[in-house]
N, C-alpha and C positions, 0 to 999 in steps of 0.2 A: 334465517329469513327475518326480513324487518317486519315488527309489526306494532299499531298504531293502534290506541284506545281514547277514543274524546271521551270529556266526562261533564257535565256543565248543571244548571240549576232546573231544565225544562222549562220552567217558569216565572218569569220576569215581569215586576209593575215597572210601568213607563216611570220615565226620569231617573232610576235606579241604575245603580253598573252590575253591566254582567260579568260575571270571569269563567271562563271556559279554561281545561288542563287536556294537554294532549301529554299523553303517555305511550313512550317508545320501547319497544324490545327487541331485542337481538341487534341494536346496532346503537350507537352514538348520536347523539343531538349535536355533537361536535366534531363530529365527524370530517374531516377538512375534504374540501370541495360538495358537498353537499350543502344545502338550505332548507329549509320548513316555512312552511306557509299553511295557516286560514286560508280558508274559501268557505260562501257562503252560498245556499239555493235559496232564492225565497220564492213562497209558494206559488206557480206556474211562470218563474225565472229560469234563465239560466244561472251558470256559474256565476260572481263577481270574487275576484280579489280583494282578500283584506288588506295581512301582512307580511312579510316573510320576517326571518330571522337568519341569518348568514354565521358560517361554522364558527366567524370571529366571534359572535354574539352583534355583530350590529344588524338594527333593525330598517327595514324599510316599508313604506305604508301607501295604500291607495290615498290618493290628494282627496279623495270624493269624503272621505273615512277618515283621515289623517288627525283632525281635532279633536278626536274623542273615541281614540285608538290606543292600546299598548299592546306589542308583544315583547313579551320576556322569555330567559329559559333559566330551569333549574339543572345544570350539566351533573350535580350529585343525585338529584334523582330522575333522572333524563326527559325533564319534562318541558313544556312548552305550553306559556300561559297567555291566553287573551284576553283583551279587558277592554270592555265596550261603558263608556259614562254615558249617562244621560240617554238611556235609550229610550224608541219610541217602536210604536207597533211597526214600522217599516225596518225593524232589525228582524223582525223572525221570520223565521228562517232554520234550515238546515246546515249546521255548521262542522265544516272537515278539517281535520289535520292532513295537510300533503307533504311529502318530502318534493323537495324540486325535481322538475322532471316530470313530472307526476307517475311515476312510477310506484310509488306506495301510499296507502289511502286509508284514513279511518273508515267507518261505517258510519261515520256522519250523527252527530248529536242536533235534536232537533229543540229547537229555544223560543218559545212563545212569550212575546210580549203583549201583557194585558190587563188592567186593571179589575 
């Protein structure tokens, strides 16, 4: 059974980058035909899409997000990293690792930005 651990700073001053690590087990981050994707809740939102990551390793990004975006993956330690520049109080938020599909889900790390 796959399972998924976000790990991230809780707390963020504005203008700073965040980097969030999603940590997989019992399965592959390269897994071919699967993808991983952020998603983020902010508080009394819904869902929005960040980024995914594709079993090649190419990445794809919401356009809203897209300038001040990275996702990466580390396939030796099967991990999956996000990186938010320049953030401001409108990134916090509850932040998820999903495999595509949404069939498998972290427990969500939640990232306050605040001076």
């Amino acid at each position: 059974q796959v399972h998924v651990l976000e790990s991230g700073p809780g707390l963020v001053k504005p203008s700073q980058t965040l980097s969030l690590t999603c940590t997989v087990s019992g399965g592959s981050v390269a897994t071919r035909g699967f993808y991983w994707m952020w998603v983020r809740q902010p508080p009394g939102k819904g869902l929005q899409f960040i980024a995914y990551i594709n079993s090649y390793g190419v990445p794809g990004y919401s356009p809203s997000l897209e300038s001040h975006t990275s996702i990466s993956r580390d396939t030796s330690k099967n991990q999956i990293t996000l990186q938010l520049t320049s953030v401001t109080p409108e990134d916090t938020a509850v932040y998820y690792c999903v495999r595509g599909g949404y069939d498998v889900w972290g427990q969500g790390t939640q990232v306050t930005v605040s001076s």
